[in-house]
Backbone as CSV, one residue per row, in Angstrom:
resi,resn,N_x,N_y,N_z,CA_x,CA_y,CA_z,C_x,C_y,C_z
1,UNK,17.644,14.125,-4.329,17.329,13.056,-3.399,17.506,11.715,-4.120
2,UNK,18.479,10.779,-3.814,18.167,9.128,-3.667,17.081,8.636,-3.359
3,UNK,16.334,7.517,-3.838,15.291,6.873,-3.858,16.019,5.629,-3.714
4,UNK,15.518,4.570,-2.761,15.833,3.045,-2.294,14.841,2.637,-1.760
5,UNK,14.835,1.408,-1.575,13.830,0.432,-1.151,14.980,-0.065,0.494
6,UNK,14.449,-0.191,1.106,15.074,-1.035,2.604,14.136,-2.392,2.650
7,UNK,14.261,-3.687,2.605,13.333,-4.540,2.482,14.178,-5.653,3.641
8,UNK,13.303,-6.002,4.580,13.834,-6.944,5.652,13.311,-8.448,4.975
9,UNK,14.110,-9.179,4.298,13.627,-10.490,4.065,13.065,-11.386,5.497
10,UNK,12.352,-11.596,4.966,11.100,-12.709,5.939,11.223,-11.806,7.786
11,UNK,11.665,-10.740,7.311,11.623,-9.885,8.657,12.668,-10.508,9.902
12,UNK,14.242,-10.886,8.448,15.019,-11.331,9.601,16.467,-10.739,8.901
13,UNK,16.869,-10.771,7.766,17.968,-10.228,6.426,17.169,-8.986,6.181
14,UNK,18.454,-8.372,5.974,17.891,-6.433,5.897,18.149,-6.664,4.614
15,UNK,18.208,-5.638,3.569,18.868,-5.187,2.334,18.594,-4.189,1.750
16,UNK,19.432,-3.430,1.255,18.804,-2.372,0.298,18.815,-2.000,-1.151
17,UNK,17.753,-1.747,-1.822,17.937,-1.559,-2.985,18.044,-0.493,-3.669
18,UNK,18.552,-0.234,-4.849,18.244,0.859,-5.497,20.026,1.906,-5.512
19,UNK,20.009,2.730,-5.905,18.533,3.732,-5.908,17.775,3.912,-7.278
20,UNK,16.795,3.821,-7.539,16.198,4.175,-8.119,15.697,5.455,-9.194
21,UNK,15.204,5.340,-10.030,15.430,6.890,-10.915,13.815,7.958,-10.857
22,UNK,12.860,7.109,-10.386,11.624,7.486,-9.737,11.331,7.110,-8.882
23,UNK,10.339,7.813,-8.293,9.235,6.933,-7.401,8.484,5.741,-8.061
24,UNK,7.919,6.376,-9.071,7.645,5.516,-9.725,7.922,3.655,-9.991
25,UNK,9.560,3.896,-10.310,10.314,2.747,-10.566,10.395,2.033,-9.689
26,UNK,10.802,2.935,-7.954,10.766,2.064,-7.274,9.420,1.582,-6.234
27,UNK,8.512,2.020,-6.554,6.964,1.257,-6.148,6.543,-0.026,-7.305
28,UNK,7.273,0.200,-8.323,6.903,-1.267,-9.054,8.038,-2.298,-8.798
29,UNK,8.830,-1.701,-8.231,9.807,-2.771,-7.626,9.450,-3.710,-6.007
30,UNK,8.994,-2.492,-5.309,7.894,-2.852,-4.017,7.105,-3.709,-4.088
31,UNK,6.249,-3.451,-5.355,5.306,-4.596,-5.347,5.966,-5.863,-6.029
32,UNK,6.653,-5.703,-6.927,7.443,-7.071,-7.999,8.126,-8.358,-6.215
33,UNK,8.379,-7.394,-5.164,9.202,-7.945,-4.118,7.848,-8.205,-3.243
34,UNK,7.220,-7.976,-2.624,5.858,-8.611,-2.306,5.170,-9.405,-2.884
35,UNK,5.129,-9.354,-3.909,4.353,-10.474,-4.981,5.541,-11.794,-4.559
36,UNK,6.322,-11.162,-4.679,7.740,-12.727,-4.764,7.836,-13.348,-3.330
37,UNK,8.001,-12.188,-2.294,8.059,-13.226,-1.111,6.974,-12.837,-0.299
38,UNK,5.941,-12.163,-0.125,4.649,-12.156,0.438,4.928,-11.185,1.712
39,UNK,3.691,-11.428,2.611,3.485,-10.794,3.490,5.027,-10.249,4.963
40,UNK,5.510,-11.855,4.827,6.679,-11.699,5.680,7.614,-11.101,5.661
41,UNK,8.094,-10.169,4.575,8.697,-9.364,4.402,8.876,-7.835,4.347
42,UNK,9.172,-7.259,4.643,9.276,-5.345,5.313,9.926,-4.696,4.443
43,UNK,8.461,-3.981,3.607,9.462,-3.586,2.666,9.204,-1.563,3.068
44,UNK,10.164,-0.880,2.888,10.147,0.617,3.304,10.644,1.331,1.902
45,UNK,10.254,2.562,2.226,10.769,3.592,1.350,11.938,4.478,1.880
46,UNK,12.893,4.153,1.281,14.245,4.799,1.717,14.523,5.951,1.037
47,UNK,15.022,7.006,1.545,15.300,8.465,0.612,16.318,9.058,1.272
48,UNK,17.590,9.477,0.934,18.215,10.082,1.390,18.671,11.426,0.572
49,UNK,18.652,12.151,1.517,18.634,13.722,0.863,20.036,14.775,0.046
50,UNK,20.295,15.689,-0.363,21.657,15.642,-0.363,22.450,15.857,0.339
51,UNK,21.883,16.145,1.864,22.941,16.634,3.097,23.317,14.980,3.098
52,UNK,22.698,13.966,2.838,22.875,12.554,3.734,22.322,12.160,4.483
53,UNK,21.098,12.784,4.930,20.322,12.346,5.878,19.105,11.198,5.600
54,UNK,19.345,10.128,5.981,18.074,8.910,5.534,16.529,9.368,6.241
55,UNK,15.706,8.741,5.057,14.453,8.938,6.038,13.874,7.942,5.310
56,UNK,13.128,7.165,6.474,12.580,5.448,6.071,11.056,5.684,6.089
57,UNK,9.886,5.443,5.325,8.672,6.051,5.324,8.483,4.323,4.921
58,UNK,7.170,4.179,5.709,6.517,2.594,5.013,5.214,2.933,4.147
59,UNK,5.156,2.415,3.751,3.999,2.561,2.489,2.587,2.311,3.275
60,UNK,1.690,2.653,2.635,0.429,3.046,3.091,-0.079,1.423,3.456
61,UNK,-1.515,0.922,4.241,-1.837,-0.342,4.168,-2.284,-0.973,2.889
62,UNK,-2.697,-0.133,2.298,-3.563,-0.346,1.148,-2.987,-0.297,-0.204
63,UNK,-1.626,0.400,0.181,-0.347,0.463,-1.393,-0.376,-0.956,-2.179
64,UNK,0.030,-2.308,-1.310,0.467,-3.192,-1.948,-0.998,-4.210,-2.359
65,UNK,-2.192,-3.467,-1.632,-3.707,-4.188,-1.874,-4.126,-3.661,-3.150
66,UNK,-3.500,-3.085,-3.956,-3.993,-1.831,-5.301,-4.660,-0.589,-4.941
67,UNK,-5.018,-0.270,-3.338,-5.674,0.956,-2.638,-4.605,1.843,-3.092
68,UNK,-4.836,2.949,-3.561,-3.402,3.828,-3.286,-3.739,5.056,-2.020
69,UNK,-4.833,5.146,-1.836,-5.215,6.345,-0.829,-4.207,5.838,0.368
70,UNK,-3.876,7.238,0.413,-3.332,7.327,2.203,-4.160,8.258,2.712
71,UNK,-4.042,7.841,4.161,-4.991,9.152,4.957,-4.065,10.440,4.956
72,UNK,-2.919,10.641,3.795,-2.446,11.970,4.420,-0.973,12.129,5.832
73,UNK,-0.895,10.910,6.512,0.041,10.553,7.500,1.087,9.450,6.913
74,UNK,2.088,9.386,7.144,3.201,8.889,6.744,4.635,8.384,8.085
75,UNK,4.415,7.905,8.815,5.545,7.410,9.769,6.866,7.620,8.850
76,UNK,7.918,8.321,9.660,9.170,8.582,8.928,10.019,8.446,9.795
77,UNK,11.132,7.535,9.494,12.115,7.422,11.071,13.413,8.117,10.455
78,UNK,14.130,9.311,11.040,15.129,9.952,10.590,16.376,9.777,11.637
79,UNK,17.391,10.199,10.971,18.390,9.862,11.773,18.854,11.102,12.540
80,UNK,19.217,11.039,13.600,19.217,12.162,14.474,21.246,12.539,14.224
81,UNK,21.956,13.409,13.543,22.966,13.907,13.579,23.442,14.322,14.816
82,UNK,22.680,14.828,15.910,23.254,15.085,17.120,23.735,13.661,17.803
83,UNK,22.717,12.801,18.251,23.195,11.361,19.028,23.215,10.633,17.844
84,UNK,23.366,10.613,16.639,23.579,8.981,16.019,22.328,7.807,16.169
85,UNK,21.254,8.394,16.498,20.259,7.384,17.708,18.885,7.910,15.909
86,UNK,18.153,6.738,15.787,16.826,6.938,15.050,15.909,7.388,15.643
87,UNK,14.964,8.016,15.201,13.403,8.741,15.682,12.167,8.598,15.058
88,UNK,11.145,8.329,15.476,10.186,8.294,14.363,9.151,9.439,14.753
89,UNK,8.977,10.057,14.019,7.192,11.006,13.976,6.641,10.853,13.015
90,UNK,5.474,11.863,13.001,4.543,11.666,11.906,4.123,12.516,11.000
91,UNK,4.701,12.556,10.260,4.064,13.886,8.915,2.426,14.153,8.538
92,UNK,2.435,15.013,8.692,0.870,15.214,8.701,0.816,16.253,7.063
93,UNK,0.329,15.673,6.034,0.365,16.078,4.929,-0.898,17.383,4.518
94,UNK,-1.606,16.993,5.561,-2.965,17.589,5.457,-2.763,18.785,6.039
């Protein structure tokens, strides 16, 4: 799996970064890009698998507050191979 960042500057310029060589690497990059341009910006967790399939997960509320708890749920928008069209559900980890 690829690891990237998808980050919408001021929630108007898309971009993507990475990929990355951890998770790790790229959650200190998440925050290095929040610290720099603040709240107005959308930053996601991008992963694409080795079939090619993207899946966009946003980070918890509390990731970029130093909270790391998640409740366990994770919004993931995948790309649908049949229509070409995005989807979102919800992973339930628990």
């Amino acid at each position: 799996m690829k690891m990237y960042l998808f980050v919408t500057h001021n929630d108007i310029e898309s971009e993507i970064t990475g990929p990355f060589k951890n998770s790790d690497e790229r959650d200190e990059a998440a925050r290095e890009i929040r610290e720099d341009e603040g709240e107005e910006t959308g930053i996601f967790m991008l992963n694409v698998g080795s079939d090619g399939v993207p899946e966009c997960s946003d980070y918890s509320g509390g990731f970029f507050d130093g909270e790391e708890e998640d409740d366990g749920e994770a919004e993931t928008i995948r790309r649908d191979e049949r229509n070409g069209l995005y989807g979102m559900h919800v992973d339930d980890a628990n």
